[in-house]
N, C-alpha and C positions, 0 to 999 in steps of 0.2 A: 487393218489394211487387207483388202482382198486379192487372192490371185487374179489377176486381168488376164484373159488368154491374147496372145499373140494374134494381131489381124494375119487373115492369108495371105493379104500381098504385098506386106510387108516387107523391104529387102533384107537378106542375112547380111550383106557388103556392110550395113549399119550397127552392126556387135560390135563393140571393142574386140571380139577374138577373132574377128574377121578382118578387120582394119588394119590393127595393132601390128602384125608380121607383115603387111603388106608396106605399111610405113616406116620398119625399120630397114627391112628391104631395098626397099629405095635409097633413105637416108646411108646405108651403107654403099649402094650402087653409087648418090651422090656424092659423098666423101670420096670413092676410088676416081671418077671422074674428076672431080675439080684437084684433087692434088696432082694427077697425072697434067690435066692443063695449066697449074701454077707453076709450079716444078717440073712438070716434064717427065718423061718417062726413067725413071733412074733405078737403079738395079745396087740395092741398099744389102750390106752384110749383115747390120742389126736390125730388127723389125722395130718402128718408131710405135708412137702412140698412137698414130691411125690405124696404124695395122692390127694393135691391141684392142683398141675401140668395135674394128670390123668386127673383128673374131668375136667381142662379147655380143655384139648386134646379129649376128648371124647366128650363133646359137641359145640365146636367150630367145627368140620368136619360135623353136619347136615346142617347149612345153605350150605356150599361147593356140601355136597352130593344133598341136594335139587334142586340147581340151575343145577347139569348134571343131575337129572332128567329130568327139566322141557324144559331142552335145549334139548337133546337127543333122550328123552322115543318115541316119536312120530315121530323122521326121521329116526332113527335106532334102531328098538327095540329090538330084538333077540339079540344084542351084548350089548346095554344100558344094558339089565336085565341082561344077562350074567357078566357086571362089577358091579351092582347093588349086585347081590347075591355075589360076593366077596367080596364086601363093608360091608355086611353084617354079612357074615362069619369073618372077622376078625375081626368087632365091637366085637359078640359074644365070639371069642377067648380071648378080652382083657379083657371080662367080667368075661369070665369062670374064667380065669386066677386069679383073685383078690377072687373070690367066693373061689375059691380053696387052694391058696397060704394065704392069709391073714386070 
């Protein structure tokens, strides 16, 4: 099997390490969402299973985001950072989201 080089214009959005923390992101953004609208906004003493769930979804995606940094940052960087600060952005969304609903 030969190395095939990567076409140029090809999107980086298309790597699993690019994807991957963006879709947990979310799925953690939408776990905080839908139990705040099933439930309501409730102000819990124990932290239930969604909360455990968040927390392993939210820091399980830096090792992922790290390695398309350290793959990417330096052969395409104008789009690296461009998927970089949406990675970021939607961390931040899932963040606000619990800051605000819980």
């Amino acid at each position: 099997m030969s190395n095939v080089p990567v076409a140029r214009n090809q999107s980086l959005i298309k790597q699993p390490s690019a994807f991957i923390p963006l879709v947990m992101s979310l799925a953690s953004l939408a776990m905080v969402v839908l139990r705040a609208a099933i439930f309501g906004v409730v102000h819990e003493a124990d932290e239930g299973t969604a909360a455990h769930v968040f927390q392993v979804l939210m820091v399980a995606q830096i090792p992922v985001a790290a390695y398309f940094v350290f793959k990417n940052l330096s052969r395409h960087p104008r789009q690296a950072l461009r998927i970089l600060a949406l990675q970021v952005g939607v961390w931040i969304a899932a963040f606000a989201s619990v800051y605000w609903l819980t």
